[in-house]
ChimeraX commands (.cxc) that place a marker at each C-alpha (Angstrom):
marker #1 position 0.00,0.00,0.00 radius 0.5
marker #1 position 1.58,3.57,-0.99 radius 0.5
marker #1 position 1.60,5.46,2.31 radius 0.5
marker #1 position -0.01,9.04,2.82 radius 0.5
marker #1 position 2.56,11.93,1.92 radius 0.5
marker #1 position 1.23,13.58,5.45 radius 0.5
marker #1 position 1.65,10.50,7.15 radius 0.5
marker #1 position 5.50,10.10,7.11 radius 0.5
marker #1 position 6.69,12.81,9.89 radius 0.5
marker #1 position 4.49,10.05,12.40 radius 0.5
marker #1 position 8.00,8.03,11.89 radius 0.5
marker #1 position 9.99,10.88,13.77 radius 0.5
marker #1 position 7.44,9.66,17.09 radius 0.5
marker #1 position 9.19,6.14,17.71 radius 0.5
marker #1 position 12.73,8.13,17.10 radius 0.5
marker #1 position 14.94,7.54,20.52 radius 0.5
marker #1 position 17.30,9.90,21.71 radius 0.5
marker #1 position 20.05,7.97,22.52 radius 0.5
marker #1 position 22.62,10.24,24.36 radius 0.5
marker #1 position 25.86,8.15,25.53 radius 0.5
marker #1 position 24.73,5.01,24.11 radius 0.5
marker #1 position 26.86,1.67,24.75 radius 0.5
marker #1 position 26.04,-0.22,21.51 radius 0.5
marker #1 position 24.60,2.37,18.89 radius 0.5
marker #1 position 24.13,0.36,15.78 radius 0.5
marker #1 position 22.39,-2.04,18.38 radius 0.5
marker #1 position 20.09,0.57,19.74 radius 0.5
marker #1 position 19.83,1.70,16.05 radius 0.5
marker #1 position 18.52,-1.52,14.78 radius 0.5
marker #1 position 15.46,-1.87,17.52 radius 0.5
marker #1 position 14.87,1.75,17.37 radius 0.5
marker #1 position 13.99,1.10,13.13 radius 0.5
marker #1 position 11.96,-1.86,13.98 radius 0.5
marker #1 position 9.94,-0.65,16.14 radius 0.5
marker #1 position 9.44,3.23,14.04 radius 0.5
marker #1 position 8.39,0.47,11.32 radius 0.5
marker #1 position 6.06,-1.07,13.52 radius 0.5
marker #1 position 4.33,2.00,15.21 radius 0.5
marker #1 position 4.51,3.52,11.44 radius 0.5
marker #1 position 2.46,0.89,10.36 radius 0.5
marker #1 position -0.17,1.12,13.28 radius 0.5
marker #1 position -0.32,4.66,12.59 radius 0.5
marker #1 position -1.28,4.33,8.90 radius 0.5
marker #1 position -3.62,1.59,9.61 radius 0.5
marker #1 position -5.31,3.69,12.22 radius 0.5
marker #1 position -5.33,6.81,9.82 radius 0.5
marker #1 position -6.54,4.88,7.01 radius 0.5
marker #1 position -9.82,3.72,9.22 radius 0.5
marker #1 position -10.42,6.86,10.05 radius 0.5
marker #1 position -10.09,8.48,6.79 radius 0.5
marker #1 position -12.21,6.00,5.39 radius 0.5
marker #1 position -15.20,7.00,7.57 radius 0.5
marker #1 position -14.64,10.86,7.20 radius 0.5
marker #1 position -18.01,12.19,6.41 radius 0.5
marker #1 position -16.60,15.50,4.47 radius 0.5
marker #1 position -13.54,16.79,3.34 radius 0.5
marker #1 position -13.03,19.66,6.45 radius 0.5
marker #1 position -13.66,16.92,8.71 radius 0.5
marker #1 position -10.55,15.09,6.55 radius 0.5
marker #1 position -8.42,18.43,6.39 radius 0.5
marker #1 position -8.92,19.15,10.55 radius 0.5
marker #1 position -7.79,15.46,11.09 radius 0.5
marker #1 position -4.78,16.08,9.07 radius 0.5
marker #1 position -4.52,19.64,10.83 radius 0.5
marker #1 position -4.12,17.67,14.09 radius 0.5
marker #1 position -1.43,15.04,12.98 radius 0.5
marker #1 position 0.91,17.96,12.06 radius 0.5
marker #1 position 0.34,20.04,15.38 radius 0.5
marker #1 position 1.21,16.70,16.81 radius 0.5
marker #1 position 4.30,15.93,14.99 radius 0.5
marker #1 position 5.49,19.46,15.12 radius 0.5
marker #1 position 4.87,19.52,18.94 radius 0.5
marker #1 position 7.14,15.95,19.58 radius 0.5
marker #1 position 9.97,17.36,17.45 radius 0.5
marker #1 position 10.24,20.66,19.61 radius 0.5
marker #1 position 10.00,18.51,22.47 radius 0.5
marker #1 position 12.70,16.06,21.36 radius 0.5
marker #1 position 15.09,19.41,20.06 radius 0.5
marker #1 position 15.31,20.47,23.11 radius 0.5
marker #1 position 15.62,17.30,24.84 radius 0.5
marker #1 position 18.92,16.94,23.09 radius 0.5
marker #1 position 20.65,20.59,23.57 radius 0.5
marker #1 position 22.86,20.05,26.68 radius 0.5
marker #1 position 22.55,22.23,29.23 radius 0.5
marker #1 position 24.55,25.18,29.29 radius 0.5
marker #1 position 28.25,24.88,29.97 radius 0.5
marker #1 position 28.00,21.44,30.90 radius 0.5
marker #1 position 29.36,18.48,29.50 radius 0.5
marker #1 position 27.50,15.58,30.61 radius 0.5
marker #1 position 24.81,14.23,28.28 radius 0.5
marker #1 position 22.01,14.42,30.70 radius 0.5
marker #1 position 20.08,11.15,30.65 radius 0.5
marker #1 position 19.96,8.47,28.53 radius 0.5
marker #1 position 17.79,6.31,26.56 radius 0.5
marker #1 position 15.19,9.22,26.48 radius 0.5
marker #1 position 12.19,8.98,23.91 radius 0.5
marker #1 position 8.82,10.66,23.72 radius 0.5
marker #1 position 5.85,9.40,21.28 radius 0.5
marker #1 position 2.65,10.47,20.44 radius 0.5
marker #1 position -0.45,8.36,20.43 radius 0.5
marker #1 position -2.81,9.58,18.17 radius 0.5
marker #1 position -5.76,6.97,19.14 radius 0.5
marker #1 position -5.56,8.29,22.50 radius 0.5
marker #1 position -3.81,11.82,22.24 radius 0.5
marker #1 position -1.45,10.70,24.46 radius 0.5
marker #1 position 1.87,12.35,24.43 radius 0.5
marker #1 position 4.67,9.86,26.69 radius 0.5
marker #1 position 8.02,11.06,27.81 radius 0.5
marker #1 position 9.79,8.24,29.18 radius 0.5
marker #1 position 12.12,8.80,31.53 radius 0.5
marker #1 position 15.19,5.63,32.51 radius 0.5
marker #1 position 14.75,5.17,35.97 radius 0.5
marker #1 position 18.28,3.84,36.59 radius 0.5
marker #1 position 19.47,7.17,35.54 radius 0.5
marker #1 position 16.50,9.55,37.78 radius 0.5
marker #1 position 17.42,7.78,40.87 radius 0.5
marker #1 position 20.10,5.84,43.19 radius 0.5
marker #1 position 19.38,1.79,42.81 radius 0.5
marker #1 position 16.37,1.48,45.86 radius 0.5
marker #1 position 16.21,5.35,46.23 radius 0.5
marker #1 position 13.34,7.63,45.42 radius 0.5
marker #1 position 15.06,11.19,45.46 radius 0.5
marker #1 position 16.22,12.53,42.36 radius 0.5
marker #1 position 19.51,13.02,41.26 radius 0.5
marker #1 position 21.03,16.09,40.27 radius 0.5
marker #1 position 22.61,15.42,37.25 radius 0.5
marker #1 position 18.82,14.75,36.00 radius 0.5
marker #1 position 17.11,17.73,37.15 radius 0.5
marker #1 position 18.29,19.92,34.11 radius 0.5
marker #1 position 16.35,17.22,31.74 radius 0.5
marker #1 position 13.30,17.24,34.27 radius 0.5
marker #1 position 13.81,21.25,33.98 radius 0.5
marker #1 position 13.79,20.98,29.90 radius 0.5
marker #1 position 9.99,18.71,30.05 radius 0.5
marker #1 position 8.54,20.78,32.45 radius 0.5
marker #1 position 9.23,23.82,30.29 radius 0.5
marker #1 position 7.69,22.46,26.75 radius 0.5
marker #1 position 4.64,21.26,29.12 radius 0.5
marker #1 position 4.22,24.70,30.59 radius 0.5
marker #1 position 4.62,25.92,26.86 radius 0.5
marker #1 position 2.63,23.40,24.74 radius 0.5
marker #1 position 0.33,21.74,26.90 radius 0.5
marker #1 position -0.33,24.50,29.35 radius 0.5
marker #1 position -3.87,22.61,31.34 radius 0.5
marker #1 position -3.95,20.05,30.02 radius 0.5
marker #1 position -4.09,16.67,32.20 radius 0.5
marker #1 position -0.65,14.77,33.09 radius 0.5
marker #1 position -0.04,12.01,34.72 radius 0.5
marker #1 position 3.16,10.79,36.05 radius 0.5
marker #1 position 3.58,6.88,36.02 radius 0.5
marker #1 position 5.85,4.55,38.11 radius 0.5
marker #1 position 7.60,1.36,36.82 radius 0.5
marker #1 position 9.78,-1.07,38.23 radius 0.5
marker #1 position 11.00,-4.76,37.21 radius 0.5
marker #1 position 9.86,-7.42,38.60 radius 0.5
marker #1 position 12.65,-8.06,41.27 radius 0.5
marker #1 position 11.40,-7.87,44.67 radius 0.5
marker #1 position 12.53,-5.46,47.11 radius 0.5
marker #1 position 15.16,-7.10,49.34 radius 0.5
marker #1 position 18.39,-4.55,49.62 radius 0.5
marker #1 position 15.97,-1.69,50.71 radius 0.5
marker #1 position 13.12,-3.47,52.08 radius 0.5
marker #1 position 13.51,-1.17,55.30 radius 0.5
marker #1 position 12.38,1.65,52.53 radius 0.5
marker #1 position 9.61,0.08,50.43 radius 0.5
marker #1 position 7.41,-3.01,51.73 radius 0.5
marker #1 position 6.97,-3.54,47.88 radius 0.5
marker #1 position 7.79,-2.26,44.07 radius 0.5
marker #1 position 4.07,-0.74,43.88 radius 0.5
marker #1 position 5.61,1.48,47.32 radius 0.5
marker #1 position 8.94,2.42,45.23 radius 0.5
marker #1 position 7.14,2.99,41.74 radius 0.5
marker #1 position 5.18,5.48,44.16 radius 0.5
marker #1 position 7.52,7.15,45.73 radius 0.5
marker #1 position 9.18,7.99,42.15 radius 0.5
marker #1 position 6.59,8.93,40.22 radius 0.5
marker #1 position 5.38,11.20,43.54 radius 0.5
marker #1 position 9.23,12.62,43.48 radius 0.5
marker #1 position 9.16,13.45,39.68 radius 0.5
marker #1 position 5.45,14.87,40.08 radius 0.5
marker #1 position 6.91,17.55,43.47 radius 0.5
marker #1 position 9.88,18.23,41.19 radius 0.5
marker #1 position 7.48,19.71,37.84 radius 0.5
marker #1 position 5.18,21.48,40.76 radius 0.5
marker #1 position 7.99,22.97,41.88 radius 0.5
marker #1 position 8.93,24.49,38.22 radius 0.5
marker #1 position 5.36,25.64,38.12 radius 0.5
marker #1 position 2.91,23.03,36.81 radius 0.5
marker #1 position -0.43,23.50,38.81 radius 0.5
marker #1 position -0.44,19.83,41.06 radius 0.5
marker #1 position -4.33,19.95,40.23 radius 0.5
marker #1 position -3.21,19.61,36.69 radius 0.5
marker #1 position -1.23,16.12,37.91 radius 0.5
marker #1 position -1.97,12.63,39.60 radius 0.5
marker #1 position 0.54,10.16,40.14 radius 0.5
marker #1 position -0.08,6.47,39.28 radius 0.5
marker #1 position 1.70,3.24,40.40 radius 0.5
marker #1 position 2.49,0.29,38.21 radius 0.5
marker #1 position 5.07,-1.72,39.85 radius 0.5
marker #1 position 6.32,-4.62,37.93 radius 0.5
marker #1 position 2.55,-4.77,36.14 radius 0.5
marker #1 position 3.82,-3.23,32.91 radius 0.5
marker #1 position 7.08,-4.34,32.61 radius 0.5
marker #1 position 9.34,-4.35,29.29 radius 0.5
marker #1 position 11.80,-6.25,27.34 radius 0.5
marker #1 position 14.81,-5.80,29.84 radius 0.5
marker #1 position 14.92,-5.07,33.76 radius 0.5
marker #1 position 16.82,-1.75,32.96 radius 0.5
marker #1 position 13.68,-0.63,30.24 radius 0.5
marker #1 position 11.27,-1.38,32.57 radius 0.5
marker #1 position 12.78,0.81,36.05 radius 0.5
marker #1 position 11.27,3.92,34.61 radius 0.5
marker #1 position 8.54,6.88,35.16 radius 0.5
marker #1 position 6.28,7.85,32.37 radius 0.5
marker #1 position 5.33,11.44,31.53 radius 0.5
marker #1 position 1.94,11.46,29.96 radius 0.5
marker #1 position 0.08,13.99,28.75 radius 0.5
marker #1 position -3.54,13.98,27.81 radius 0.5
marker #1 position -3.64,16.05,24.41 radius 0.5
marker #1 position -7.26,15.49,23.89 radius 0.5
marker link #1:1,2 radius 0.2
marker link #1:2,3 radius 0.2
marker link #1:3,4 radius 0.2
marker link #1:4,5 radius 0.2
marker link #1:5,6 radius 0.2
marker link #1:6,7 radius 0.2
marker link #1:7,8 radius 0.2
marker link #1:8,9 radius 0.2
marker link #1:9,10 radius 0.2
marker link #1:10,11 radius 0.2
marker link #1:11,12 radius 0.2
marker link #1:12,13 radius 0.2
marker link #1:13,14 radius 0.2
marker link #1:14,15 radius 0.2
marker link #1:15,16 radius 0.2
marker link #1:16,17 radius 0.2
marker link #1:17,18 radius 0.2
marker link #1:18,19 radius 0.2
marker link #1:19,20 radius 0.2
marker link #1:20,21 radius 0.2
marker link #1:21,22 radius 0.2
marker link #1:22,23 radius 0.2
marker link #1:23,24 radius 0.2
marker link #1:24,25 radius 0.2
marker link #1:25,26 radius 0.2
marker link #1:26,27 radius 0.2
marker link #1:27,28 radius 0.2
marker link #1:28,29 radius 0.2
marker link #1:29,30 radius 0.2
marker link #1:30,31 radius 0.2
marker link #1:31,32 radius 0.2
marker link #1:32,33 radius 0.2
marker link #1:33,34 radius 0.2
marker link #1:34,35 radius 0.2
marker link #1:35,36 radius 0.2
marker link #1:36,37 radius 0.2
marker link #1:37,38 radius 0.2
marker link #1:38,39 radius 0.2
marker link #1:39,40 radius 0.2
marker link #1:40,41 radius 0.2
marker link #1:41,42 radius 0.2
marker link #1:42,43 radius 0.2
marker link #1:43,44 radius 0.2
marker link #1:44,45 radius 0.2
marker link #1:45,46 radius 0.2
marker link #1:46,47 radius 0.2
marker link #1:47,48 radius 0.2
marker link #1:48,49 radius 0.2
marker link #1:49,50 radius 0.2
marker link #1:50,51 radius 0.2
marker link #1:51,52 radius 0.2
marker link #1:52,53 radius 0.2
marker link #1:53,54 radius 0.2
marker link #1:54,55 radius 0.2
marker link #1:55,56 radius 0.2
marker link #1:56,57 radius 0.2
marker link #1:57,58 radius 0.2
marker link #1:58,59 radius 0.2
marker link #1:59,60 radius 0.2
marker link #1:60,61 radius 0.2
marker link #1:61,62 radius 0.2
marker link #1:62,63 radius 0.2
marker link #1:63,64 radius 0.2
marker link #1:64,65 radius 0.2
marker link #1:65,66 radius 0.2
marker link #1:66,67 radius 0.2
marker link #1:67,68 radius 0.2
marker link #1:68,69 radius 0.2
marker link #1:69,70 radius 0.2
marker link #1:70,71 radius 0.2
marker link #1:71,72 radius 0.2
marker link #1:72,73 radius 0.2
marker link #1:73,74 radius 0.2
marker link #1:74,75 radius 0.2
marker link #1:75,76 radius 0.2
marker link #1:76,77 radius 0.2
marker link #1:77,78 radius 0.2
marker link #1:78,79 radius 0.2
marker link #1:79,80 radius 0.2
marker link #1:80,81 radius 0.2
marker link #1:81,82 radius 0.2
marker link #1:82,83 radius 0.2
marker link #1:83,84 radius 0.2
marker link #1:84,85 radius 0.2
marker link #1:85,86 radius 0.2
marker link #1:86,87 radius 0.2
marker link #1:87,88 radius 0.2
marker link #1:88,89 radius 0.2
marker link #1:89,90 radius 0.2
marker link #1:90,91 radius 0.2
marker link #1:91,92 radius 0.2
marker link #1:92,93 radius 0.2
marker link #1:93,94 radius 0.2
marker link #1:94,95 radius 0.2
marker link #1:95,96 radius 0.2
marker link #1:96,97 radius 0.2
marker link #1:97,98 radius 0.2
marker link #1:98,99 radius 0.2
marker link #1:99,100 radius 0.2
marker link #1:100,101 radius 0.2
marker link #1:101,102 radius 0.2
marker link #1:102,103 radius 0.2
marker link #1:103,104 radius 0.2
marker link #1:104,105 radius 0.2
marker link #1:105,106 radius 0.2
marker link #1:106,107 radius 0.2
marker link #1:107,108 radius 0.2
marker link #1:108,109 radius 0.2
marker link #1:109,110 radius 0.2
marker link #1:110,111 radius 0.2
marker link #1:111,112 radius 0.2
marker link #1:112,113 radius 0.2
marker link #1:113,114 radius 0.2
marker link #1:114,115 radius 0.2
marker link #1:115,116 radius 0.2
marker link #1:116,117 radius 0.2
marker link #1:117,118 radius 0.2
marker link #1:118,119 radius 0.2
marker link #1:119,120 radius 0.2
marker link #1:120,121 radius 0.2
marker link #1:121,122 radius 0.2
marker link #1:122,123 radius 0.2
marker link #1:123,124 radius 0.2
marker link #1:124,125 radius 0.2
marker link #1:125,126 radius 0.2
marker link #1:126,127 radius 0.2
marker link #1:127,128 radius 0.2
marker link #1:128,129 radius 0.2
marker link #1:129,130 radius 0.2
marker link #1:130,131 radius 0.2
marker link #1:131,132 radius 0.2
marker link #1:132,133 radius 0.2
marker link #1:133,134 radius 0.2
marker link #1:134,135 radius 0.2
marker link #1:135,136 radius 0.2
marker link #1:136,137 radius 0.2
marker link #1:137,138 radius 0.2
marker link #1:138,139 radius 0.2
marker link #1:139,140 radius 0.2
marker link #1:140,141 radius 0.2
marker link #1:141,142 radius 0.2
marker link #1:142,143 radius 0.2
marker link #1:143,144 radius 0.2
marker link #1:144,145 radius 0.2
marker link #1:145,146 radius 0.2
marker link #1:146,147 radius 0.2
marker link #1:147,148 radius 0.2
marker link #1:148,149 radius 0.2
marker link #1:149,150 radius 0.2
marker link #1:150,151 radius 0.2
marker link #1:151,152 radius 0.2
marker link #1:152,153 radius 0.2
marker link #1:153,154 radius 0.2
marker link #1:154,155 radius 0.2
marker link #1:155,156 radius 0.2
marker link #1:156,157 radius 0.2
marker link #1:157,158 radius 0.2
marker link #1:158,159 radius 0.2
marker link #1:159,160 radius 0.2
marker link #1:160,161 radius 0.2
marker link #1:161,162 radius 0.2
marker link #1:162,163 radius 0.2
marker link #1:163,164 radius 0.2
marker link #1:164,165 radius 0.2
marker link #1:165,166 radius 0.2
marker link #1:166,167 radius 0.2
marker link #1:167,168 radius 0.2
marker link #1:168,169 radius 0.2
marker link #1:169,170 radius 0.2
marker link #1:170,171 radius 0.2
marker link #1:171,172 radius 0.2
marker link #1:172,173 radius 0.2
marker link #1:173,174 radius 0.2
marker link #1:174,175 radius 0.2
marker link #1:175,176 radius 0.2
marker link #1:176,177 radius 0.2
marker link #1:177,178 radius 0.2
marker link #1:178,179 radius 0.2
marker link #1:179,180 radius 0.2
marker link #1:180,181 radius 0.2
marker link #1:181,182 radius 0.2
marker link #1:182,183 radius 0.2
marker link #1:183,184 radius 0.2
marker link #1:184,185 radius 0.2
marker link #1:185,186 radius 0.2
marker link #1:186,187 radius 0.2
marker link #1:187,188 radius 0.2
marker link #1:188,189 radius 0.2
marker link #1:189,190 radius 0.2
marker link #1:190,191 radius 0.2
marker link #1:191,192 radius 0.2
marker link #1:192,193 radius 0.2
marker link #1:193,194 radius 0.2
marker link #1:194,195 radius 0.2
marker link #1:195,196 radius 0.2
marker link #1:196,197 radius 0.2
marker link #1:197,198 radius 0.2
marker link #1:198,199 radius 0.2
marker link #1:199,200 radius 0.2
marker link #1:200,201 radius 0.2
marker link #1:201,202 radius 0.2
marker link #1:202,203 radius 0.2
marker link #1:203,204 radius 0.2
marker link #1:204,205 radius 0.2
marker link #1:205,206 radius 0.2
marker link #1:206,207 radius 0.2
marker link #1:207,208 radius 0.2
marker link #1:208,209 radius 0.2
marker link #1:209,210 radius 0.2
marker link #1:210,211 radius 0.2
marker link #1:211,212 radius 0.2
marker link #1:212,213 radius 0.2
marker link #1:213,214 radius 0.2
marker link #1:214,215 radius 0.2
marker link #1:215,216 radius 0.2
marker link #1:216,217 radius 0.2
marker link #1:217,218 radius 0.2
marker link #1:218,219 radius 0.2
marker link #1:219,220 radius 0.2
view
Protein backbone atom coordinates (compact mmCIF):
# COMPACT_ATOMS: atom_id res chain seq x y z
CA UNK A 1 0.00 0.00 0.00
CA UNK A 2 1.58 3.57 -0.99
CA UNK A 3 1.60 5.46 2.31
CA UNK A 4 -0.01 9.04 2.82
CA UNK A 5 2.56 11.93 1.92
CA UNK A 6 1.23 13.58 5.45
CA UNK A 7 1.65 10.50 7.15
CA UNK A 8 5.50 10.10 7.11
CA UNK A 9 6.69 12.81 9.89
CA UNK A 10 4.49 10.05 12.40
CA UNK A 11 8.00 8.03 11.89
CA UNK A 12 9.99 10.88 13.77
CA UNK A 13 7.44 9.66 17.09
CA UNK A 14 9.19 6.14 17.71
CA UNK A 15 12.73 8.13 17.10
CA UNK A 16 14.94 7.54 20.52
CA UNK A 17 17.30 9.90 21.71
CA UNK A 18 20.05 7.97 22.52
CA UNK A 19 22.62 10.24 24.36
CA UNK A 20 25.86 8.15 25.53
CA UNK A 21 24.73 5.01 24.11
CA UNK A 22 26.86 1.67 24.75
CA UNK A 23 26.04 -0.22 21.51
CA UNK A 24 24.60 2.37 18.89
CA UNK A 25 24.13 0.36 15.78
CA UNK A 26 22.39 -2.04 18.38
CA UNK A 27 20.09 0.57 19.74
CA UNK A 28 19.83 1.70 16.05
CA UNK A 29 18.52 -1.52 14.78
CA UNK A 30 15.46 -1.87 17.52
CA UNK A 31 14.87 1.75 17.37
CA UNK A 32 13.99 1.10 13.13
CA UNK A 33 11.96 -1.86 13.98
CA UNK A 34 9.94 -0.65 16.14
CA UNK A 35 9.44 3.23 14.04
CA UNK A 36 8.39 0.47 11.32
CA UNK A 37 6.06 -1.07 13.52
CA UNK A 38 4.33 2.00 15.21
CA UNK A 39 4.51 3.52 11.44
CA UNK A 40 2.46 0.89 10.36
CA UNK A 41 -0.17 1.12 13.28
CA UNK A 42 -0.32 4.66 12.59
CA UNK A 43 -1.28 4.33 8.90
CA UNK A 44 -3.62 1.59 9.61
CA UNK A 45 -5.31 3.69 12.22
CA UNK A 46 -5.33 6.81 9.82
CA UNK A 47 -6.54 4.88 7.01
CA UNK A 48 -9.82 3.72 9.22
CA UNK A 49 -10.42 6.86 10.05
CA UNK A 50 -10.09 8.48 6.79
CA UNK A 51 -12.21 6.00 5.39
CA UNK A 52 -15.20 7.00 7.57
CA UNK A 53 -14.64 10.86 7.20
CA UNK A 54 -18.01 12.19 6.41
CA UNK A 55 -16.60 15.50 4.47
CA UNK A 56 -13.54 16.79 3.34
CA UNK A 57 -13.03 19.66 6.45
CA UNK A 58 -13.66 16.92 8.71
CA UNK A 59 -10.55 15.09 6.55
CA UNK A 60 -8.42 18.43 6.39
CA UNK A 61 -8.92 19.15 10.55
CA UNK A 62 -7.79 15.46 11.09
CA UNK A 63 -4.78 16.08 9.07
CA UNK A 64 -4.52 19.64 10.83
CA UNK A 65 -4.12 17.67 14.09
CA UNK A 66 -1.43 15.04 12.98
CA UNK A 67 0.91 17.96 12.06
CA UNK A 68 0.34 20.04 15.38
CA UNK A 69 1.21 16.70 16.81
CA UNK A 70 4.30 15.93 14.99
CA UNK A 71 5.49 19.46 15.12
CA UNK A 72 4.87 19.52 18.94
CA UNK A 73 7.14 15.95 19.58
CA UNK A 74 9.97 17.36 17.45
CA UNK A 75 10.24 20.66 19.61
CA UNK A 76 10.00 18.51 22.47
CA UNK A 77 12.70 16.06 21.36
CA UNK A 78 15.09 19.41 20.06
CA UNK A 79 15.31 20.47 23.11
CA UNK A 80 15.62 17.30 24.84
CA UNK A 81 18.92 16.94 23.09
CA UNK A 82 20.65 20.59 23.57
CA UNK A 83 22.86 20.05 26.68
CA UNK A 84 22.55 22.23 29.23
CA UNK A 85 24.55 25.18 29.29
CA UNK A 86 28.25 24.88 29.97
CA UNK A 87 28.00 21.44 30.90
CA UNK A 88 29.36 18.48 29.50
CA UNK A 89 27.50 15.58 30.61
CA UNK A 90 24.81 14.23 28.28
CA UNK A 91 22.01 14.42 30.70
CA UNK A 92 20.08 11.15 30.65
CA UNK A 93 19.96 8.47 28.53
CA UNK A 94 17.79 6.31 26.56
CA UNK A 95 15.19 9.22 26.48
CA UNK A 96 12.19 8.98 23.91
CA UNK A 97 8.82 10.66 23.72
CA UNK A 98 5.85 9.40 21.28
CA UNK A 99 2.65 10.47 20.44
CA UNK A 100 -0.45 8.36 20.43
CA UNK A 101 -2.81 9.58 18.17
CA UNK A 102 -5.76 6.97 19.14
CA UNK A 103 -5.56 8.29 22.50
CA UNK A 104 -3.81 11.82 22.24
CA UNK A 105 -1.45 10.70 24.46
CA UNK A 106 1.87 12.35 24.43
CA UNK A 107 4.67 9.86 26.69
CA UNK A 108 8.02 11.06 27.81
CA UNK A 109 9.79 8.24 29.18
CA UNK A 110 12.12 8.80 31.53
CA UNK A 111 15.19 5.63 32.51
CA UNK A 112 14.75 5.17 35.97
CA UNK A 113 18.28 3.84 36.59
CA UNK A 114 19.47 7.17 35.54
CA UNK A 115 16.50 9.55 37.78
CA UNK A 116 17.42 7.78 40.87
CA UNK A 117 20.10 5.84 43.19
CA UNK A 118 19.38 1.79 42.81
CA UNK A 119 16.37 1.48 45.86
CA UNK A 120 16.21 5.35 46.23
CA UNK A 121 13.34 7.63 45.42
CA UNK A 122 15.06 11.19 45.46
CA UNK A 123 16.22 12.53 42.36
CA UNK A 124 19.51 13.02 41.26
CA UNK A 125 21.03 16.09 40.27
CA UNK A 126 22.61 15.42 37.25
CA UNK A 127 18.82 14.75 36.00
CA UNK A 128 17.11 17.73 37.15
CA UNK A 129 18.29 19.92 34.11
CA UNK A 130 16.35 17.22 31.74
CA UNK A 131 13.30 17.24 34.27
CA UNK A 132 13.81 21.25 33.98
CA UNK A 133 13.79 20.98 29.90
CA UNK A 134 9.99 18.71 30.05
CA UNK A 135 8.54 20.78 32.45
CA UNK A 136 9.23 23.82 30.29
CA UNK A 137 7.69 22.46 26.75
CA UNK A 138 4.64 21.26 29.12
CA UNK A 139 4.22 24.70 30.59
CA UNK A 140 4.62 25.92 26.86
CA UNK A 141 2.63 23.40 24.74
CA UNK A 142 0.33 21.74 26.90
CA UNK A 143 -0.33 24.50 29.35
CA UNK A 144 -3.87 22.61 31.34
CA UNK A 145 -3.95 20.05 30.02
CA UNK A 146 -4.09 16.67 32.20
CA UNK A 147 -0.65 14.77 33.09
CA UNK A 148 -0.04 12.01 34.72
CA UNK A 149 3.16 10.79 36.05
CA UNK A 150 3.58 6.88 36.02
CA UNK A 151 5.85 4.55 38.11
CA UNK A 152 7.60 1.36 36.82
CA UNK A 153 9.78 -1.07 38.23
CA UNK A 154 11.00 -4.76 37.21
CA UNK A 155 9.86 -7.42 38.60
CA UNK A 156 12.65 -8.06 41.27
CA UNK A 157 11.40 -7.87 44.67
CA UNK A 158 12.53 -5.46 47.11
CA UNK A 159 15.16 -7.10 49.34
CA UNK A 160 18.39 -4.55 49.62
CA UNK A 161 15.97 -1.69 50.71
CA UNK A 162 13.12 -3.47 52.08
CA UNK A 163 13.51 -1.17 55.30
CA UNK A 164 12.38 1.65 52.53
CA UNK A 165 9.61 0.08 50.43
CA UNK A 166 7.41 -3.01 51.73
CA UNK A 167 6.97 -3.54 47.88
CA UNK A 168 7.79 -2.26 44.07
CA UNK A 169 4.07 -0.74 43.88
CA UNK A 170 5.61 1.48 47.32
CA UNK A 171 8.94 2.42 45.23
CA UNK A 172 7.14 2.99 41.74
CA UNK A 173 5.18 5.48 44.16
CA UNK A 174 7.52 7.15 45.73
CA UNK A 175 9.18 7.99 42.15
CA UNK A 176 6.59 8.93 40.22
CA UNK A 177 5.38 11.20 43.54
CA UNK A 178 9.23 12.62 43.48
CA UNK A 179 9.16 13.45 39.68
CA UNK A 180 5.45 14.87 40.08
CA UNK A 181 6.91 17.55 43.47
CA UNK A 182 9.88 18.23 41.19
CA UNK A 183 7.48 19.71 37.84
CA UNK A 184 5.18 21.48 40.76
CA UNK A 185 7.99 22.97 41.88
CA UNK A 186 8.93 24.49 38.22
CA UNK A 187 5.36 25.64 38.12
CA UNK A 188 2.91 23.03 36.81
CA UNK A 189 -0.43 23.50 38.81
CA UNK A 190 -0.44 19.83 41.06
CA UNK A 191 -4.33 19.95 40.23
CA UNK A 192 -3.21 19.61 36.69
CA UNK A 193 -1.23 16.12 37.91
CA UNK A 194 -1.97 12.63 39.60
CA UNK A 195 0.54 10.16 40.14
CA UNK A 196 -0.08 6.47 39.28
CA UNK A 197 1.70 3.24 40.40
CA UNK A 198 2.49 0.29 38.21
CA UNK A 199 5.07 -1.72 39.85
CA UNK A 200 6.32 -4.62 37.93
CA UNK A 201 2.55 -4.77 36.14
CA UNK A 202 3.82 -3.23 32.91
CA UNK A 203 7.08 -4.34 32.61
CA UNK A 204 9.34 -4.35 29.29
CA UNK A 205 11.80 -6.25 27.34
CA UNK A 206 14.81 -5.80 29.84
CA UNK A 207 14.92 -5.07 33.76
CA UNK A 208 16.82 -1.75 32.96
CA UNK A 209 13.68 -0.63 30.24
CA UNK A 210 11.27 -1.38 32.57
CA UNK A 211 12.78 0.81 36.05
CA UNK A 212 11.27 3.92 34.61
CA UNK A 213 8.54 6.88 35.16
CA UNK A 214 6.28 7.85 32.37
CA UNK A 215 5.33 11.44 31.53
CA UNK A 216 1.94 11.46 29.96
CA UNK A 217 0.08 13.99 28.75
CA UNK A 218 -3.54 13.98 27.81
CA UNK A 219 -3.64 16.05 24.41
CA UNK A 220 -7.26 15.49 23.89
Amino acid sequence: MRMNRWAVPAVLLGAFLSLGCQNKLYDENQALWSENRELRAQNAEMDSRLKTAPDPSQLQSMRDEIAKRDAEIAQLKDSLRQPPAGQNEPGLEGIDATYDPKSGNVTVNLPGDVLFAPGDATIKQSAQSTLDKIASAIKKDYSGKRIFVDGHTDTDPIKRTADKWKDNFDLSYARAKAVMNYLAGKGIGEKQMAVRAFGPNQAKGSKQASRRVEIVVATK
